[in-house]
C-alpha positions in Angstrom: -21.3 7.0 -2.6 -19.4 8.6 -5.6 -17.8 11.8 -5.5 -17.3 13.2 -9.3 -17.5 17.0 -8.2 -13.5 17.0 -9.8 -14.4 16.0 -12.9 -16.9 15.3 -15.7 -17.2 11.3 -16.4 -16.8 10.8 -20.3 -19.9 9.1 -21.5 -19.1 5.4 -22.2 -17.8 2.8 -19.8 -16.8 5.6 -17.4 -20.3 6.7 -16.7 -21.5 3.2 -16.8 -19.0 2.0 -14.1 -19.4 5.0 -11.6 -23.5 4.3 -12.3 -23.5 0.8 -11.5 -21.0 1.2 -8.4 -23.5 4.0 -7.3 -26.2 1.3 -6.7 -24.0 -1.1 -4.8 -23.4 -1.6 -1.1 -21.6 -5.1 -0.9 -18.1 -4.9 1.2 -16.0 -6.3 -1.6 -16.6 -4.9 -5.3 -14.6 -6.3 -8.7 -14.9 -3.8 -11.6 -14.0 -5.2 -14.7 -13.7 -2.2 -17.3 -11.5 -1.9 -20.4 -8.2 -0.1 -21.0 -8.7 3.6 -21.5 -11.9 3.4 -19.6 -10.5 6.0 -17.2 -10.2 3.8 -14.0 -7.8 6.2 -12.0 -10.9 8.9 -12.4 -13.1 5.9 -11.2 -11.3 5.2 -8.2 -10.7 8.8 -7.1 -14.1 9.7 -7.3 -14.9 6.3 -5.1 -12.3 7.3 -2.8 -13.7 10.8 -2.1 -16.8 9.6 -1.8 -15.8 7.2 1.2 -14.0 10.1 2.6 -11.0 8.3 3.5 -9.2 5.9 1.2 -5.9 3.9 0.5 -5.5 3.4 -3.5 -3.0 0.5 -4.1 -1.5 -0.2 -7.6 0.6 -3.1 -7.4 3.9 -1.8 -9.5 5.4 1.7 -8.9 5.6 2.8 -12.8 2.0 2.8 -12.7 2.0 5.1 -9.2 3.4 7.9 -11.3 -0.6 8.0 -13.7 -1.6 9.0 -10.2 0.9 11.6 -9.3 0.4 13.3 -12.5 -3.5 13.1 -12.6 -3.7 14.1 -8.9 -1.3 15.8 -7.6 -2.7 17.3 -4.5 -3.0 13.4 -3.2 0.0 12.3 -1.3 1.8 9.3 -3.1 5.0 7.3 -2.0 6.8 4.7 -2.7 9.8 2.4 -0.8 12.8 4.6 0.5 15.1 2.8 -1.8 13.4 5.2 -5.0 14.3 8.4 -3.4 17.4 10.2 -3.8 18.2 11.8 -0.6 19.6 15.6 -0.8 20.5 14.6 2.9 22.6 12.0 2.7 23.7 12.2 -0.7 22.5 8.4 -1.3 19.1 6.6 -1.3 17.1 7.5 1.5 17.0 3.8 2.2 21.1 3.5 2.5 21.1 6.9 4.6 18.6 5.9 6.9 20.5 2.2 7.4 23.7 4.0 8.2 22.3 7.1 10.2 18.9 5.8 11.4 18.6 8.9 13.6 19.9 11.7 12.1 18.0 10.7 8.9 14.8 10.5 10.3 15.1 14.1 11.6 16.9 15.7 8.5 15.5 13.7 5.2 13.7 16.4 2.8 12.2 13.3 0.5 11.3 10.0 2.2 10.5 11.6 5.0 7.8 13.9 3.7 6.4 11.6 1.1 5.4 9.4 4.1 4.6 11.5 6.4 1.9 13.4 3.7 0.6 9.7 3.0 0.0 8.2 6.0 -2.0 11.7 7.8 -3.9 12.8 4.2 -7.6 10.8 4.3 -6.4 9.6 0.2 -3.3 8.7 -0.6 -1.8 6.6 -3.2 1.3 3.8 -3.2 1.8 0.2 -4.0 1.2 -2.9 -2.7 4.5 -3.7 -0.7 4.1 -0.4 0.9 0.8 -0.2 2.1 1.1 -4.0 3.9 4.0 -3.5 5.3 5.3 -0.1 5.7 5.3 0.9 9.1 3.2 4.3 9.9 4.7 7.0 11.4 3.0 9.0 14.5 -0.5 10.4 14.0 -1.2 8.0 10.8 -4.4 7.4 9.6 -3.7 4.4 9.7 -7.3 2.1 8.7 -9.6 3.3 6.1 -13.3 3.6 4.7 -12.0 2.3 1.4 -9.3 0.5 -0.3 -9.0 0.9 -4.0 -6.6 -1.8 -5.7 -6.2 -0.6 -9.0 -4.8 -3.5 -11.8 -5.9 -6.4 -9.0 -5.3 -9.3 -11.8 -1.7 -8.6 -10.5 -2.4 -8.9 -6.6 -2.4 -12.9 -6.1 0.9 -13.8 -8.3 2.5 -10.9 -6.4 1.1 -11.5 -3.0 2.7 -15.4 -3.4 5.9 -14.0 -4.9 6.5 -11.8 -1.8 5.7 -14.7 0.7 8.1 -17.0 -0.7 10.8 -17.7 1.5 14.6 -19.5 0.9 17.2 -20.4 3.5 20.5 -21.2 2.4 23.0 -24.2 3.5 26.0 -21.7 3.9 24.0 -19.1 6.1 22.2 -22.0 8.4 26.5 -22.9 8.9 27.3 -19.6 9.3 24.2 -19.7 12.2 25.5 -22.8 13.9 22.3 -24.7 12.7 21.5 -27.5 10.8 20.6 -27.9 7.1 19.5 -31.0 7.2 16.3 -32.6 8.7 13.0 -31.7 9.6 11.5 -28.2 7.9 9.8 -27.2 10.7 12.9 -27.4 13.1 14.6 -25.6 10.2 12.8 -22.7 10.3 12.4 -22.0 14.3 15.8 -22.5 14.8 16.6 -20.0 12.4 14.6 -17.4 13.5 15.7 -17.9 17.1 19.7 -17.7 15.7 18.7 -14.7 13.7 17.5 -13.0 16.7 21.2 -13.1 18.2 22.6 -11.2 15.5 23.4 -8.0 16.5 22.5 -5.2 13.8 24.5 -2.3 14.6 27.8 -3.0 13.3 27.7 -6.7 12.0 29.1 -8.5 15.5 27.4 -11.6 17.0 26.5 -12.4 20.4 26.8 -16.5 20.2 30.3 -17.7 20.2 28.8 -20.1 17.3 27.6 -17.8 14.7 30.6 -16.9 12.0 29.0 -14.1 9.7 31.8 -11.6 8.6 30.1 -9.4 5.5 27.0 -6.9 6.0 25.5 -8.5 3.1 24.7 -12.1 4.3 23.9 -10.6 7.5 20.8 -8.1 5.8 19.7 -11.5 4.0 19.4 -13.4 7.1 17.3 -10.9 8.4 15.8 -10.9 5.4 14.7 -14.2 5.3 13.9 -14.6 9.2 11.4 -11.5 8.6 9.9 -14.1 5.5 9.6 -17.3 7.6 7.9 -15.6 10.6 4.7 -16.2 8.1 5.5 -19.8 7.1 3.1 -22.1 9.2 3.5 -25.4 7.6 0.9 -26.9 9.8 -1.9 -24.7 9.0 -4.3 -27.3 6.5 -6.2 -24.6 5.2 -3.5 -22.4 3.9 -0.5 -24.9 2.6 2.6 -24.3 1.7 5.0 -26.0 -1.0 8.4 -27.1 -0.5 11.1 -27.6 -2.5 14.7 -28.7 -0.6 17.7 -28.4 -3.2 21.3 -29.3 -2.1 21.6 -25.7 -0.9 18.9 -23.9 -0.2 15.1 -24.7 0.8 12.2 -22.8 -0.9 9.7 -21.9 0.5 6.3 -20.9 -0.7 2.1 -20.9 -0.1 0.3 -22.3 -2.5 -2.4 -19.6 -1.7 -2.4 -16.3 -1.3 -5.7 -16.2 1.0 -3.6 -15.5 4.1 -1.7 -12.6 3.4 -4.5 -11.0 1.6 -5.9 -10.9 4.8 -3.6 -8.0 6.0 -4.6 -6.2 2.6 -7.9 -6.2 3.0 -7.8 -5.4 6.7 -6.4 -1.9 5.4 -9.9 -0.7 5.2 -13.9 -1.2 6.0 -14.7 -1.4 1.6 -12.8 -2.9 -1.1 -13.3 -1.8 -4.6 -10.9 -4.1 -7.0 -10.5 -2.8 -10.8 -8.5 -4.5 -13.9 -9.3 -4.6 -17.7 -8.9 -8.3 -17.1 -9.9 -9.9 -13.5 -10.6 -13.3 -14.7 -14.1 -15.2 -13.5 -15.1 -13.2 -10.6 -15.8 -16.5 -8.2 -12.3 -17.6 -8.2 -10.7 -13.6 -8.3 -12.5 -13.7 -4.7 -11.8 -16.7 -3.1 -8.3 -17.0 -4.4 -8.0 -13.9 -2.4 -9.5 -15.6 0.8 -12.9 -13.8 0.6 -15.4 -16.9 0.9 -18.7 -15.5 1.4 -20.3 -14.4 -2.0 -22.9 -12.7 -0.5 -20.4 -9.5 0.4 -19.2 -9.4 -3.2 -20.2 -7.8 -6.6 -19.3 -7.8 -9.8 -19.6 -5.3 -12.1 -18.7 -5.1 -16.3 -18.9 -2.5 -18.5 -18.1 -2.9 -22.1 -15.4 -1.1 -24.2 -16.6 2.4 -25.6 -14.1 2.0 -28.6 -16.0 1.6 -31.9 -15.9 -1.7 -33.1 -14.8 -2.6 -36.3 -12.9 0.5 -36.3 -9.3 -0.9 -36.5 -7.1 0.6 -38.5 -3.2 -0.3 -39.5 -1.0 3.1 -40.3 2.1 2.6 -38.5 4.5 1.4 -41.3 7.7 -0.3 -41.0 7.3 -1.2 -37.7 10.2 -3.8 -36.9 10.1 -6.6 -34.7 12.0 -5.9 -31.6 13.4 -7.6 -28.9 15.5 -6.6 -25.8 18.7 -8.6 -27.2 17.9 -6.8 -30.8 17.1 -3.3 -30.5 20.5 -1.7 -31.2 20.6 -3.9 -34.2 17.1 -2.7 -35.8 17.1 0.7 -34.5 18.9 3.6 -36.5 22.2 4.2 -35.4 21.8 7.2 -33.3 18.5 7.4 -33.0 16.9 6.8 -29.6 14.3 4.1 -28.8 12.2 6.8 -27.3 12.2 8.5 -30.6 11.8 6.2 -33.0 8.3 5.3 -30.4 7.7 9.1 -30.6 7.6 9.4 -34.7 5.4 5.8 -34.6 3.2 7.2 -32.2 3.0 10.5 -33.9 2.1 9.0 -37.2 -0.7 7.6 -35.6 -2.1 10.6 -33.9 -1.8 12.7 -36.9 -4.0 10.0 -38.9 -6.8 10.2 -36.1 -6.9 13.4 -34.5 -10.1 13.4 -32.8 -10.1 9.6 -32.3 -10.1 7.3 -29.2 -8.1 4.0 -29.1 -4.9 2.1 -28.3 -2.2 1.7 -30.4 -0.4 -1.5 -29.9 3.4 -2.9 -31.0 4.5 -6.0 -31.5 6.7 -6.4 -28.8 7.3 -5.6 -25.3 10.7 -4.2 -26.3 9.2 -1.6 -28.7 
């Protein structure tokens, strides 16, 4: 059921969408609707219907839509994005160097994750919610997952599986390089396991590992391999041996999905652009079609109604923008008087305005 008490859906694709979700009972559901559609008001009033609801975006700059549209729903992102008032450092270098006194004093991290993981909605990204580790009293399972922009789940699900071991860090382990994979990789978790974290020292007489940083990657990457199962048929995995390093990656992303979509009983995926619905699903490891559905609404922007006012707009690129840009004058400004030029023009209008570059 829907829950759209909070607001007032905009006639269009956003009453459309939260209509034809209203009829649906299937355990996985792909909605397909077009930028500006209103999809964050979509998936809140899903998730309050369900009562209890993890909302995933996949990057963190699109977190902050949700903080400012909702702000009574906890959000939080990796330690590593909050500045600690504790420490005087990120929360995730203060909580590496004073693990206890951290966890006890932090007024940001701490908080954030706390309010996320006991409030029945809460919002973060994609990293966080698979692998984060709840703290006590977590809700920790859900009626309802909402993965909001999912055309961006499988390329990042298969980024964050890949794994690569080094030739200077299997030395520094005592191991060998060379060979078989599969040896590769279990003794290298089993030598990883003798490294001692608290202040950089080594049990085994033949590990040589003297800076912090190659230490962190070695657990690093042992934490990666624990997934790699090179014999499993149905889930296969690529790899690529170079003179010094070994990459490892899946060729799927069906098996990690798996933890995803165990976060909850529902799935409801939305993008402007999810691709053929068949292959969205079973990329994702979700064979049986008979627990999906796919829903499409159409763009409620007028068509034919596009309309070029922004003059002078140069074409900009990262490597070119203090060239083209006014001296003193601000990218953010220069977007600002575009952007304003446009609003003027169409005061009353919906619509997107679009540049010719990612840089501008």
């Amino acid at each position: 059921r829907l829950d759209c008490s909070f607001f007032k859906p905009r006639d269009g694709a956003q009453t459309t969408a939260l209509a034809e979700l209203a009829k649906l009972d299937a355990k996985y559901v792909l909605l397909s609707a077009p930028v500006g559609s209103g999809k964050s008001h979509i998936a809140m009033a899903a998730a309050k219907g369900a009562g209890s609801a993890f909302i995933v975006r996949p990057q963190n700059i699109l977190l902050d839509q949700y903080a400012r549209d909702f702000p009574s729903v906890p959000m939080v992102k990796g330690r590593s994005h909050y500045a600690c008032r504790w420490g005087g450092m990120n929360c995730e270098k203060a909580s590496e160097r004073f693990p206890e006194e951290h966890s006890k004093e932090c007024r940001d991290y701490i908080p954030a994750r706390n309010a996320f993981w006991r409030a029945p909605i809460s919002v973060t990204n994609l990293h966080y919610a698979m692998f984060a580790h709840p703290p006590e009293r977590a809700i920790e399972h859900r009626s309802l997952l909402v993965v909001d922009e999912c055309h961006g789940v499988e390329p990042m699900l298969l980024d964050k599986s890949k794994a690569e071991v080094a030739r200077r860090d299997c030395e520094a382990l005592g191991i060998g390089f060379d060979g078989d994979a599969a040896r590769l990789i279990r003794d290298y978790m089993l030598a990883a396991k003798r490294v001692r974290d608290e202040d950089g020292h080594f049990q085994a007489p033949e590990i040589r590992i003297t800076w912090d940083d190659q230490r962190k990657r070695i657990h690093k990457t042992a934490s990666k391999l624990a997934y790699v199962d090179l014999f499993d048929i149905q889930n296969p995995w690529h790899v690529d041996r170079l003179p010094d390093s070994i990459k490892f990656r899946p060729v799927f992303a069906r098996k990690l999905a798996g933890r995803l979509l165990g976060l909850a009983d529902r799935v409801l995926f939305m993008s402007a652009t999810p691709g053929d619905p068949e292959h969205f699903f079973r990329n994702l490891g979700i064979s049986d079609m008979s627990e999906t559905a796919f829903v499409e609404v159409d763009s409620d922007f007028p068509k034919g109604k596009g309309i070029r006012v922004a003059r002078g707009a140069p074409y900009v690129k990262t490597d070119n923008l203090d060239a083209i840009l006014p001296t003193g004058v601000s990218v953010a400004d220069t977007l600002a008087a575009m952007c304003g030029q446009v609003m003027r023009q169409l005061p009353h209008d919906k619509g997107v305005i679009l540049c010719p570059s990612y840089g501008l």
